[in-house]
N, C-alpha and C positions, 0 to 999 in steps of 0.2 A: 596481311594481304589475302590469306588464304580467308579470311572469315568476309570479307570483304569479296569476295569473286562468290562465298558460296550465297551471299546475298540476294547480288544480281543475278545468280543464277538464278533462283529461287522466284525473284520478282520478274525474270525475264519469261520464264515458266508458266506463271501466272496470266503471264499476258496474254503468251499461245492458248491459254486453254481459256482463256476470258476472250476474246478473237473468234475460237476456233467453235466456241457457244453460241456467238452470236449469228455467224457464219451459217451455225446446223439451223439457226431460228430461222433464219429467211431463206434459207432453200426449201423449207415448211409449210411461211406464208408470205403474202406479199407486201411487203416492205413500205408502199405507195399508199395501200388501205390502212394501214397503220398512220402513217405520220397525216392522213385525211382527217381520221377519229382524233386524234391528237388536237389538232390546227383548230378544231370545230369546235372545241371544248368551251364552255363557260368559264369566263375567268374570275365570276364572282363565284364559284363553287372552287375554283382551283387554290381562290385567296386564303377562303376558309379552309380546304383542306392541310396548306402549309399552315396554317396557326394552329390546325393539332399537331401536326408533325412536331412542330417547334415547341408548344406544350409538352409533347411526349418523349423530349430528349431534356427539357426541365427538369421534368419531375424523376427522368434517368440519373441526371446529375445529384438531385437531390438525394438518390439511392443509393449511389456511391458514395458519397460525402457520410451518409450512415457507418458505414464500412469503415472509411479514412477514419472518423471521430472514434470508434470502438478499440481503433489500434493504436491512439494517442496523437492521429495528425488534423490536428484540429482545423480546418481552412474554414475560412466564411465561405458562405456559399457565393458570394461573388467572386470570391479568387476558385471558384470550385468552376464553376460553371464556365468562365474563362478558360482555365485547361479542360476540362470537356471538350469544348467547343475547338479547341486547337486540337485534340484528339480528334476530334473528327476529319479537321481537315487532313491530320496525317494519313489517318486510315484511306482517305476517298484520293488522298491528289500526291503526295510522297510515298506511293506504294516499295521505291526503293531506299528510302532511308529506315527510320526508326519508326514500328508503327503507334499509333493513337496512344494505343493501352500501356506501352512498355514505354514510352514517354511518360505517360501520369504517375506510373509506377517510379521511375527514375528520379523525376522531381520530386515527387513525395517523400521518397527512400534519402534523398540529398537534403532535404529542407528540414526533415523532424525525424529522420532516423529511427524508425519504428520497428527496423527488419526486413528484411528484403523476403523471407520466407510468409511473416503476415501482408507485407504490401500485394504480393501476388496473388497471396489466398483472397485478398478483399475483393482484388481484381476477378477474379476466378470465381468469385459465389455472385459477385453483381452480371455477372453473365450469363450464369447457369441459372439465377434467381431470374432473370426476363425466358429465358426457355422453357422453365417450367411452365412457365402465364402463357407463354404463345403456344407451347401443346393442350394445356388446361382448356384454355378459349377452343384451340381449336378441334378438339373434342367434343366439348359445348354446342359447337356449330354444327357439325359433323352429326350430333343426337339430333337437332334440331330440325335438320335439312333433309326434305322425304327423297331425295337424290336418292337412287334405287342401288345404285354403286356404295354409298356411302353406308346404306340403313343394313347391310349386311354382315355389318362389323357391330352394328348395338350392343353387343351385348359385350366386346371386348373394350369399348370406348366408356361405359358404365363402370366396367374395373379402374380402365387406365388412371379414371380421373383421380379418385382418391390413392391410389399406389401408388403414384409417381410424385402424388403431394409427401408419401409417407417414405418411400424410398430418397426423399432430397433430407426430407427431415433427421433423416437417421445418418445421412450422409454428412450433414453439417454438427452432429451430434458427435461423431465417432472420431472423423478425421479434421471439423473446424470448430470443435467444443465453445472456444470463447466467443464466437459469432451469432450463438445461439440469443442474448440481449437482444437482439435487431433482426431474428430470423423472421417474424409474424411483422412488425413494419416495414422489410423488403420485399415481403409476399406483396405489403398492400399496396408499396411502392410500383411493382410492379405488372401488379392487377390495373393501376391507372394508368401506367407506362400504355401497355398493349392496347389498353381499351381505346386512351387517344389516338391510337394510331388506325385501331379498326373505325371509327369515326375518321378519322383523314382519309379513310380508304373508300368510306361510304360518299364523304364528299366529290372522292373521284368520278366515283360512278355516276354521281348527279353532272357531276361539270360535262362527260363525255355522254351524260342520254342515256343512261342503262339503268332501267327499273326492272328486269329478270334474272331469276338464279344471285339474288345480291347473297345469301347467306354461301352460297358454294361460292362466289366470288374471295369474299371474302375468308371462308377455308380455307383457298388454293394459296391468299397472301399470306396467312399465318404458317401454312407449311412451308414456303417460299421464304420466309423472314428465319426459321428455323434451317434451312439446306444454305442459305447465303451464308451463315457464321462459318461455316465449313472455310476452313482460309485456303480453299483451291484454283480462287480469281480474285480480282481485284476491286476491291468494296463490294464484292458478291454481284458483279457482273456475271451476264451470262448462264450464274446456276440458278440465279431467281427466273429468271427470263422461261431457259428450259424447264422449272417446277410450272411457272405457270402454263407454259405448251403443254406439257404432258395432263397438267392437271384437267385443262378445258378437254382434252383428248377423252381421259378419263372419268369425268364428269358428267360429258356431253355439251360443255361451252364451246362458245365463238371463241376461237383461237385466238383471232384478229384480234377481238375485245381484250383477252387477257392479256395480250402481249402489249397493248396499249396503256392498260391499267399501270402493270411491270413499269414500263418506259415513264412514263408520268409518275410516279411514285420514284423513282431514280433521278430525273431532275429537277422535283424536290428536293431531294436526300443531298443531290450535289447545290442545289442554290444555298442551303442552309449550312451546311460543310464547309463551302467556302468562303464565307466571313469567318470563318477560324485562321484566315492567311494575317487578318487583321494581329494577333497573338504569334506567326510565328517569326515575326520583324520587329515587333518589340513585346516579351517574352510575357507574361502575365506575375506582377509582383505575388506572392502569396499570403496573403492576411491571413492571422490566425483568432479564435476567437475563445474566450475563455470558457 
């Protein structure tokens, strides 16, 4: 009972502060101008934007399945991608029960008994393998972009790049030694993962009419995709919203534009999340492959 209450507290927590974000965002800016940009958008740019999206949780799943095969849980990639997909929806739409990850982890852990200690680690390096690739890039961008805010840091974003490739490396050396087989094809895994999604994210800007500042645009998403993992809201409501505020803030973007960018990249996130309800009513069998 008591793990149970400290659940919902937890998720009831989440909510205030996923609420109490979106709340600070439009006392900011105007709410109306928003969902105007939104309403107006192309929907043949939108279409295309959700097919990288939907590409780039693909080739996610594919990342992880690397992981599962390395620790002995062999799944096809069909029965993989199947619990992915129902990880998602946990994550976005059962904020109070059991989330995404710790679901995949459980039936993994139940179905081919590999350890409960490698199932997490696999868990745990396919998450921090996509955040390296989202500061990588957006570093990248960041060099790339004459933003007068941004070019002030050169010379620290030139270090970051390779140090933070070589501090994961040593990290997976030290403390996930037998991970190390699949370290350089989760890099590339994940080098794709990101890039489709900076592609969905370029398509946004075509579908809502914004052909200026697209490489800060696109920064502000990669930092914002990096602050949402943070588990302080609910599917990273609210803290991506406010990176994006702050970031146009800091930048010198249309607030409006980013916060619409935000909003439309979130219900994609939830259109495609939600055919995972399809798996959580009848469960996904697990095939395994030799």
């Amino acid at each position: 009972m008591t793990e149970k209450l400290r659940k919902k507290g937890i998720t009831a927590l989440k909510i205030v502060i996923s609420a109490a974000l979106i709340y600070f965002i439009f006392t900011k800016i105007d709410f109306k101008d928003v969902w105007e940009t939104i309403k107006k958008s192309d929907p043949f740019f939108l279409f295309l934007a959700l097919l990288f999206f939907v590409l780039s949780k693909v080739i996610a799943a594919f990342r992880l399945n690397e992981y599962f095969h390395l620790i002995g849980a062999r799944l096809s990639q069909r029965s993989n991608l199947k619990l992915y997909l129902l990880g998602m929806f946990y994550n976005l739409f059962l904020p109070g029960g059991i989330g995404g990850d710790a679901y995949k982890g459980f039936v993994v852990q139940k179905e081919y008994q590999p350890g409960t200690k490698k199932v997490v680690s696999s868990l745990l390096l396919d998450r921090l393998s996509g955040m390296l690739l989202l500061f990588i890039y957006a570093c990248a961008l960041a060099l790339w972009s004459n933003n007068g805010f941004l070019q002030q840091f050169s010379w620290l974003l030139w270090l970051a790049i390779p140090l933070s490739l070589l501090v994961f490396w040593f990290m997976n050396k030290k403390f996930f030694p037998t991970t190390l087989p699949v370290f350089w094809k989760s890099f590339g895994y994940s080098a794709l993962v990101q890039l489709a999604q900076l592609v969905c994210v370029i398509f946004i800007l075509k579908a809502l009419t914004i052909s200026t500042d697209t490489i800060e645009y696109l920064f502000v998403f990669l930092v914002s995709s990096i602050v949402s993992v943070i588990p302080l809201t609910i599917g990273g409501i609210g803290s991506r919203e406010v990176t994006f505020l702050y970031g146009a803030e800091w930048l010198g973007l249309n607030e409006g534009v980013s916060i619409s960018i935000s909003f439309t990249f979130f219900l994609i996130t939830a259109l495609t999340s939600f055919f995972g309800i399809l798996y959580h009513f009848k469960k996904p069998v697990l095939d395994t492959v030799d």
